[in-house]
C-alpha positions as CSV (number, residue, x, y, z in Angstrom):
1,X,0.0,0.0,0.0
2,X,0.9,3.2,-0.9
3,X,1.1,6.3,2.1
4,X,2.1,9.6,2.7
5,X,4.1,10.4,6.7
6,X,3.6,13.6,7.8
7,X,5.6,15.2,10.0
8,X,4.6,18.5,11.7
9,X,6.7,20.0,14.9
10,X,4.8,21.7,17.8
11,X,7.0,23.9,19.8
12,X,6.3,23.9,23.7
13,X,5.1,27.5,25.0
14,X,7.4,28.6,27.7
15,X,5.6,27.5,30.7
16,X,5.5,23.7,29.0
17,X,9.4,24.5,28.3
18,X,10.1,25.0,32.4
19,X,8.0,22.6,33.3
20,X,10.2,20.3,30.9
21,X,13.4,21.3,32.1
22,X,12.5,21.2,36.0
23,X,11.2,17.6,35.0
24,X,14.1,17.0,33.3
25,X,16.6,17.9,35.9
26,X,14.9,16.1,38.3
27,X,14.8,12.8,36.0
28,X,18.3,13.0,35.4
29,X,19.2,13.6,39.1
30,X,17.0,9.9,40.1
31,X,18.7,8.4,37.1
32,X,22.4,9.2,38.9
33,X,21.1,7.9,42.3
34,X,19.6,5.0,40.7
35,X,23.1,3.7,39.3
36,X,24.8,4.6,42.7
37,X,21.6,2.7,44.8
38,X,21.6,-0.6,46.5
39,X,19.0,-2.7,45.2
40,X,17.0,-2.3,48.7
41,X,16.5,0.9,47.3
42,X,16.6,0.5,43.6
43,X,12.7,0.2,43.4
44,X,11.5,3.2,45.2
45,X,13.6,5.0,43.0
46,X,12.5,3.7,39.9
47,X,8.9,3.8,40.5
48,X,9.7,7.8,41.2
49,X,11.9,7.2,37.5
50,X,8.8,6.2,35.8
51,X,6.5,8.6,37.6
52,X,8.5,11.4,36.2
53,X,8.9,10.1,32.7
54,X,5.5,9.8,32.4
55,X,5.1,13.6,33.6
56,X,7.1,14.8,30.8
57,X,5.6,12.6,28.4
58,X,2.2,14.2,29.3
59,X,4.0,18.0,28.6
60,X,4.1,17.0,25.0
61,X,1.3,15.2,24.2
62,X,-0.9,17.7,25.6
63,X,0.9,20.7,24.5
64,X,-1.6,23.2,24.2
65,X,-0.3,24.4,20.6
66,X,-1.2,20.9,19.3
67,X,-5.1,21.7,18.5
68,X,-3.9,25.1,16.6
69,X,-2.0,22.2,14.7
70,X,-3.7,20.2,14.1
71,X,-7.1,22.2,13.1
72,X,-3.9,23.8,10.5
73,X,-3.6,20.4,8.9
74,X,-7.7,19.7,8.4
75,X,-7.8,22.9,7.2
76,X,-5.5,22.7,4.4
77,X,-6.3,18.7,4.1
78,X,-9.7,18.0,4.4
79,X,-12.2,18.1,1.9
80,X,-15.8,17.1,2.8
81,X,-16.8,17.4,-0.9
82,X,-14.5,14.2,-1.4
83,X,-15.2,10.9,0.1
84,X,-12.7,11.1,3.5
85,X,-12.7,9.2,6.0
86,X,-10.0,11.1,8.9
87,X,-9.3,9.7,11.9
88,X,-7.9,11.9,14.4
89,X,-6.2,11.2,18.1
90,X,-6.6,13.2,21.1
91,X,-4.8,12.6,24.1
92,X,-7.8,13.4,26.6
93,X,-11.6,14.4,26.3
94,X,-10.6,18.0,27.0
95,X,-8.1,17.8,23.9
96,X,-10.7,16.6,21.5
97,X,-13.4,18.7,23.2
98,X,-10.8,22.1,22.4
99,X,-10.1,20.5,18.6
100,X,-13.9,20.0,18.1
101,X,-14.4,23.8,19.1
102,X,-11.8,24.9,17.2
103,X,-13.6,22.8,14.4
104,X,-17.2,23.9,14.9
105,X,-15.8,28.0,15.0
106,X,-14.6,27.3,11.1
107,X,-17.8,24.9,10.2
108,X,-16.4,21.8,9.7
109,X,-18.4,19.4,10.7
110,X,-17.1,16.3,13.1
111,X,-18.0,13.4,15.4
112,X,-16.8,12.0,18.3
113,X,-15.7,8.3,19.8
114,X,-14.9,7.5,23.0
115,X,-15.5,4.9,25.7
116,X,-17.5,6.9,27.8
117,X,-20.6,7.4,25.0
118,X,-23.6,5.4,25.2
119,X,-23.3,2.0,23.4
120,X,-25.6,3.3,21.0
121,X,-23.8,6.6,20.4
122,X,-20.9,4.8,19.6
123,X,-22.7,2.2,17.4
124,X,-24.3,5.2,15.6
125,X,-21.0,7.0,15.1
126,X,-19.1,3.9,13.6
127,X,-21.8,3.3,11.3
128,X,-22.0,7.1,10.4
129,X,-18.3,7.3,9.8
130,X,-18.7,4.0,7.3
131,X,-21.4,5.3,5.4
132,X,-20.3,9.4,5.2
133,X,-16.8,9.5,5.9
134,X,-15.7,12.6,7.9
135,X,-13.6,13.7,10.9
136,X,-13.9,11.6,13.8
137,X,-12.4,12.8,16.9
138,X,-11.2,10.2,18.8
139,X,-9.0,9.2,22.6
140,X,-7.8,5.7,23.1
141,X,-10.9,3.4,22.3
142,X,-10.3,2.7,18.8
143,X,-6.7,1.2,19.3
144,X,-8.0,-2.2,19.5
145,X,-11.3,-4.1,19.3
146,X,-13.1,-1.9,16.8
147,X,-13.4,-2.5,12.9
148,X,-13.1,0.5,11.1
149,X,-12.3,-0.7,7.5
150,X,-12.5,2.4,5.5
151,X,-10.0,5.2,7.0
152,X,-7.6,7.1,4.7
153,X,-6.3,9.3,7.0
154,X,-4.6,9.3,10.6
155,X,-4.4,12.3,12.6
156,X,-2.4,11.3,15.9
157,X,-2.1,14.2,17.9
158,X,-0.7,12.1,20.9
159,X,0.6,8.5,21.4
160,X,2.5,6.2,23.6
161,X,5.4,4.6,23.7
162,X,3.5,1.6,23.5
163,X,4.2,-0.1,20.7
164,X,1.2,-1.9,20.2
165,X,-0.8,1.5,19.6
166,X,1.9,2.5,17.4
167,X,0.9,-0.5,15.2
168,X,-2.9,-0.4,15.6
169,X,-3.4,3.7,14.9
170,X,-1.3,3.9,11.8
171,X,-2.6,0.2,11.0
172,X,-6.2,2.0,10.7
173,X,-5.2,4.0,7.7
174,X,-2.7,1.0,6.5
175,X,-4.8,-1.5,5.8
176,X,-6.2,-2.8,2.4
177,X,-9.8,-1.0,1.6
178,X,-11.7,-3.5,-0.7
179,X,-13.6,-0.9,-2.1
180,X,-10.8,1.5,-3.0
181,X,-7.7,-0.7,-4.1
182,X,-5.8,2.5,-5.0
183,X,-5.7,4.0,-1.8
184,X,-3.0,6.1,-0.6
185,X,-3.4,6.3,3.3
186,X,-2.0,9.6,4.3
187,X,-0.8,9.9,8.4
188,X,-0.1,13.0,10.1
């Protein structure tokens, strides 16, 4: 199959940027005491390791100048005259609620998925999305579990590490579309 990778940087305002470096420095000073530790004390340490890594990790994905981004990239790629089917990938309900808001102030019309809708919301939605194509805004729930045969594009606005939802998002857009054998899955 043929794609398209996109690649667009987000730089941190300077409040994320201090908060990064304080993070940072503390991260770096639990990583020295962690090689210099007895291994009595080696866990405490590296729960307080991950704890921090994690911290950071949330600075970026939810970098507040990612929905200015990414509303950039749907405006100069989407096309609801043509038959698109977008999925996009928030980090949090209050992410995709700002994107959506962002979204509905230019007119552009979107839905949303995520695990705390009404089974028949969500039903509803998926079958929406199959027939009409469209944005749909979306938090961790379609990594796994649901079929979504017909997307061309991936927004991912924030990921993991995890390398399973590494596979499964850009899997979405990867996969082989019966019904358009041409496809050229575009991810951003």
């Amino acid at each position: 199959m043929r794609y398209n990778y996109n690649s667009e940087p987000v730089k941190l305002t300077p409040d994320e940027s201090e908060d990064w470096i304080v993070i940072s420095k503390k991260i770096g000073q639990i990583y020295a005491r962690l090689k210099a530790s007895s291994k009595e004390s080696k866990n405490k340490l590296k729960n307080q390791f991950n704890t921090l890594c994690r911290e950071r990790a949330l600075i970026h994905k939810k970098a507040s100048k990612k929905v200015i981004k990414a509303l950039s990239i749907i405006k100069s790629n989407y096309n609801s005259n043509e038959d698109q089917r977008w999925l996009v990938y928030c980090q949090d309900t209050a992410q995709l609620e700002a994107l959506g808001s962002e979204l509905s102030n230019e007119n552009i019309t979107w839905t949303k998925y995520y695990s705390t809708l009404k089974k028949d919301q969500l039903k509803a939605t998926k079958h929406r999305f199959e027939k009409l194509g469209g944005l749909l805004l979306s938090i961790g729930c379609l990594d796994e579990g649901v079929d979504i045969p017909a997307a061309d594009y991936a927004l991912i606005i924030a990921s993991s590490s995890n390398p399973r939802q590494y596979i499964q998002r850009r899997g979405r857009v990867l996969r082989k579309d019966s019904l358009n054998p041409g496809k050229v899955a575009n991810i951003f």
